[in-house]
C-alpha positions, 0 to 999 in steps of 0.5 A, spaced: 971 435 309 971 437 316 973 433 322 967 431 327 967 433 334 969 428 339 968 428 346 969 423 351 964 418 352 962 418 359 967 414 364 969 409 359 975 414 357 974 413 350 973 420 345 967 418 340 965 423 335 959 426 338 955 423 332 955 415 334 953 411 326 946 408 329 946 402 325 938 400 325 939 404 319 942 397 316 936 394 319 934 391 311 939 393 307 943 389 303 951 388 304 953 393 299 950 397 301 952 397 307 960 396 306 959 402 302 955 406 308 961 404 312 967 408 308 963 413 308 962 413 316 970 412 316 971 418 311 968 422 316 971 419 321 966 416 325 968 411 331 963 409 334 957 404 333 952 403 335 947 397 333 942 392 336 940 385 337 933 387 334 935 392 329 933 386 324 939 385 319 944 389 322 948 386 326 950 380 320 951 387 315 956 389 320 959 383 321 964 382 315 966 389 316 968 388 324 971 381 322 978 386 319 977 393 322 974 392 330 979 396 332 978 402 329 971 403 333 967 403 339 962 398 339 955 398 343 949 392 342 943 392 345 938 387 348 931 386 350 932 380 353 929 381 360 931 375 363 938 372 364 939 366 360 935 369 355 940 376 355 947 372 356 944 366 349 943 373 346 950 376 347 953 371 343 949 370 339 950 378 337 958 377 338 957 371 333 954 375 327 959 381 328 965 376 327 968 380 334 969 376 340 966 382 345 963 388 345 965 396 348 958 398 350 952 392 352 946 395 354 938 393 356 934 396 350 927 400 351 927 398 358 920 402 360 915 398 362 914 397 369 914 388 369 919 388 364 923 392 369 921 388 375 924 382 371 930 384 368 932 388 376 931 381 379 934 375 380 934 371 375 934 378 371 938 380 365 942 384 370 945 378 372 947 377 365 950 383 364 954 383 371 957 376 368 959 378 361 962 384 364 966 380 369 967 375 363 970 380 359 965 380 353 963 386 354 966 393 358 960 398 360 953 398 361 947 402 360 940 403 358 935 405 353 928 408 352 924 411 348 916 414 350 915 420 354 917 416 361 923 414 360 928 420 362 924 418 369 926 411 368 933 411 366 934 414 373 930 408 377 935 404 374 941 409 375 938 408 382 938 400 382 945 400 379 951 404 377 950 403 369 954 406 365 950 410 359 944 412 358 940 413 351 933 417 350 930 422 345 932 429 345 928 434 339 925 440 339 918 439 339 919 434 345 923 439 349 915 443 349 913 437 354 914 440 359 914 434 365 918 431 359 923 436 359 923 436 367 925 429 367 930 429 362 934 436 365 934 432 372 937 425 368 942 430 364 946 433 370 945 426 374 949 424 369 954 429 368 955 428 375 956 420 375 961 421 369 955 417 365 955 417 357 949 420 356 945 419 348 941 422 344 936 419 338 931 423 334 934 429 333 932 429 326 924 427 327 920 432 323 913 429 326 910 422 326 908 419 319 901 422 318 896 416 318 896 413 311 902 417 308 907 413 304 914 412 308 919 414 303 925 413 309 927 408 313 927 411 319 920 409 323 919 417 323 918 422 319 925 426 318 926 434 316 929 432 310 932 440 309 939 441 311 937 447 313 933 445 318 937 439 319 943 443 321 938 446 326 935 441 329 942 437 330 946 443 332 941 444 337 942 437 340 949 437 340 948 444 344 947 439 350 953 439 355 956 432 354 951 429 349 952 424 344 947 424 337 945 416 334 945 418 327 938 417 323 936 410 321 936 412 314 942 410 310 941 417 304 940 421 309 945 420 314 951 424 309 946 430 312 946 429 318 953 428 318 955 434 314 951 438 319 955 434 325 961 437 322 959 444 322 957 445 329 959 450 333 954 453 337 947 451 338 942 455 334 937 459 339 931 457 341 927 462 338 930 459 331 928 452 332 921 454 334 920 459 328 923 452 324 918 448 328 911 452 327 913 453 319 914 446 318 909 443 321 913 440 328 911 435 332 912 430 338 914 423 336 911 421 343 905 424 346 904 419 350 905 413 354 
């Protein structure tokens, strides 16, 4: 088994494996399956995890797995919460579900709408919350996520409001075709490269949207490539970005993919090579719009 590339995960010092376990993919498994995902994940050497307040059953699957092995990991959580009381009460009970008494990485999740942002910047905002935990020493760094085609220009508004310390946006091929996308996320690249900010990739593996009516035979909310082939392009492609950081699929089947392709990454593949993939299997943007 080849060894994962590791970097260092932005200013935080900490040198991650570029494919960071995205725990949504315990979102509504059961717990065997879930201690059975986690030896697979330190069979490959993975250690850093990154779940969420909202990713349904995932932060109490983790739980008895961290409760003996929190060291071994860099730990990130997300919150929703907008407002102060209601980001700090849901910190602990994050906290309280993982069985660890802090966290590597707290971050302000989906943070694209203009009121919500408004509220969690101003007073009486999760900032607040997230400054405190800090201080506090319930948490080391903080960052912002997003999802849609504004994101990468939110994320600089908010870089701009605070010295965050990561960020996490969708990157692929067919998003890439975007062009005002594609702007908005090269400009957020180097500003985090300059900052030293971590900077994460979701996504990667997304063939197109589920087509309407068409059975979901994944977990993820995307329909994924299911070809190694394809995966091993569209993972290898991310990872060709300087300094990123892939969230692996939240899909627990298919997560030994996309690791294998993560272990065997040397160069990107080519653009041309990733837009014959796209036209042959039918690619298409997750988000086409607001």
């Amino acid at each position: 088994m080849k060894p994962l590339p590791k970097a260092p995960f932005g200013r935080t010092g900490h040198m991650s494996t570029r494919t960071l376990f995205g725990a949504a993919a315990f979102f509504a498994v059961d717990q065997s399956t879930a201690d059975r995902t986690m030896d697979l994940l330190m069979d490959w050497g993975v250690n850093h995890i990154d779940t969420a307040a909202s990713y349904g059953e995932a932060e109490k699957r983790l739980g008895p797995w961290l409760k003996h092995n929190r060291k071994e990991v860099f730990l990130a959580t997300k919150t929703e919460e907008r407002t102060y009381r209601g980001a700090r009460d849901e910190l602990h009970r994050s906290l309280e579900l993982m069985n660890v008494d802090s966290v590597d990485l707290w971050q302000m999740h989906v943070l694209i709408r203009e009121d919500e942002w408004q509220t969690a910047m101003g007073e009486g905002g999760a900032l607040e919350a997230f400054i405190e935990a800090r201080d506090q020493g319930l948490v080391k760094w903080l960052g912002v996520t997003g999802h849609g085609v504004g994101v990468a220009d939110m994320h600089i508004r908010s870089l701009e409001r605070y010295d965050f310390d990561s960020v996490l946006l969708p990157w692929n091929w067919p998003m890439s075709l975007n062009a005002d996308y594609a702007a908005g996320f090269r400009k957020l690249h180097a500003r985090c490269l300059e900052k030293s900010v971590a900077f994460q990739l979701i996504k990667t593996v997304c063939r197109r949207p589920w087509p309407e009516g068409a059975e979901k035979t994944r977990a993820s909310w995307y329909e994924p490539l299911e070809h190694q082939d394809d995966i091993d392009a569209a993972v290898q492609w991310a990872l060709g970005v300087e300094g990123s950081f892939l969230n692996t699929i939240g899909d627990v089947d298919l997560l030994p993919r996309v690791l294998e392709a993560a272990a065997r990454f040397e160069s990107a593949p080519s653009d041309e090579e990733l837009a014959r993939r796209a036209e042959e299997g039918s690619w298409t943007p997750l988000f086409a719009k607001e």
